[in-house]
N, C-alpha and C positions, 0 to 999 in steps of 0.2 A: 504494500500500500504506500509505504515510501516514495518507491518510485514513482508511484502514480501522480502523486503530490508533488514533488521534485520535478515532473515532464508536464504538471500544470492539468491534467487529466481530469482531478476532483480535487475537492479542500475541504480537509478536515476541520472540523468545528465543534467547541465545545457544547453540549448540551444547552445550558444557560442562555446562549447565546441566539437559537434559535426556539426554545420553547414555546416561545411566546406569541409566533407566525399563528395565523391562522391556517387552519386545517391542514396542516402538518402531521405528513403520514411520513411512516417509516418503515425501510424495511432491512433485515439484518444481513449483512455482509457475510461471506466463506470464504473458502479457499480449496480450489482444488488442483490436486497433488497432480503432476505430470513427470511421468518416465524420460530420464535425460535431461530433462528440464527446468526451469524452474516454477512453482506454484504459481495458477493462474487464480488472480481475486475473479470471485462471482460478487453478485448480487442479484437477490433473489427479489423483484420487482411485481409476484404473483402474490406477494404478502401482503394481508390488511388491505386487499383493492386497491396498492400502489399501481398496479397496470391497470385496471379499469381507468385512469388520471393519464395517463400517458399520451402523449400526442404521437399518433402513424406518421413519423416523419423520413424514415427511411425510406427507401425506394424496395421495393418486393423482391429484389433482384442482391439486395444487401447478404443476406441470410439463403445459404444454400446447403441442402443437408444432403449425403447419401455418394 
Protein backbone atom coordinates (compact mmCIF):
# COMPACT_ATOMS: atom_id res chain seq x y z
CA UNK A 1 0.00 0.00 0.00
CA UNK A 2 3.14 2.16 0.33
CA UNK A 3 3.66 2.14 -2.83
CA UNK A 4 0.55 2.91 -3.83
CA UNK A 5 0.77 6.05 -1.81
CA UNK A 6 4.27 6.90 -2.96
CA UNK A 7 3.01 6.44 -7.19
CA UNK A 8 0.13 9.00 -5.86
CA UNK A 9 -2.59 5.85 -6.78
CA UNK A 10 -4.61 6.44 -3.33
CA UNK A 11 -4.08 8.52 0.11
CA UNK A 12 -4.26 7.37 3.07
CA UNK A 13 -6.32 9.17 5.78
CA UNK A 14 -6.84 9.02 9.02
CA UNK A 15 -10.39 8.02 10.29
CA UNK A 16 -11.20 11.40 12.16
CA UNK A 17 -10.41 13.13 9.22
CA UNK A 18 -13.14 11.82 7.14
CA UNK A 19 -15.88 10.74 9.58
CA UNK A 20 -17.77 13.34 9.27
CA UNK A 21 -18.52 13.33 5.14
CA UNK A 22 -21.74 12.50 4.50
CA UNK A 23 -22.66 9.06 3.40
CA UNK A 24 -19.55 7.61 3.72
CA UNK A 25 -19.36 4.13 2.82
CA UNK A 26 -16.44 1.95 3.33
CA UNK A 27 -15.04 -0.95 2.31
CA UNK A 28 -12.04 -3.15 3.64
CA UNK A 29 -9.00 -3.52 1.82
CA UNK A 30 -6.75 -7.38 1.29
CA UNK A 31 -4.02 -8.58 -0.07
CA UNK A 32 -3.49 -11.17 -2.32
CA UNK A 33 -0.44 -13.30 -2.34
CA UNK A 34 1.11 -13.88 -5.82
CA UNK A 35 3.78 -16.75 -6.94
CA UNK A 36 7.19 -14.97 -7.94
CA UNK A 37 5.65 -11.95 -7.16
CA UNK A 38 4.89 -9.50 -5.14
CA UNK A 39 1.30 -9.06 -3.06
CA UNK A 40 -1.29 -7.49 -5.12
CA UNK A 41 -3.66 -4.95 -2.70
CA UNK A 42 -7.43 -5.78 -3.51
CA UNK A 43 -10.23 -3.88 -2.55
CA UNK A 44 -13.31 -5.21 -2.14
CA UNK A 45 -15.94 -2.57 -3.45
CA UNK A 46 -19.03 -5.22 -3.22
CA UNK A 47 -19.09 -4.34 0.40
CA UNK A 48 -21.98 -2.30 2.21
CA UNK A 49 -23.34 -1.20 -1.46
CA UNK A 50 -19.96 0.51 -2.07
CA UNK A 51 -20.57 -0.73 -5.85
CA UNK A 52 -24.03 -0.04 -6.03
CA UNK A 53 -22.31 4.04 -5.72
CA UNK A 54 -19.87 3.49 -8.22
CA UNK A 55 -19.90 5.27 -11.44
CA UNK A 56 -19.47 2.74 -15.08
CA UNK A 57 -16.77 4.79 -16.04
CA UNK A 58 -14.43 2.35 -17.60
CA UNK A 59 -14.87 1.28 -21.11
CA UNK A 60 -16.25 -2.76 -21.33
CA UNK A 61 -13.39 -3.55 -23.06
CA UNK A 62 -11.10 -2.56 -19.80
CA UNK A 63 -11.63 -5.84 -17.83
CA UNK A 64 -11.15 -9.10 -19.81
CA UNK A 65 -11.22 -12.57 -18.32
CA UNK A 66 -10.41 -16.06 -19.65
Amino acid sequence: MVDYVDKRFCVVLPFRAVRHLPHLKLSPAGVVPQRDRRPRPIMDFSYSGVNDTALPLAPTAAMQFG
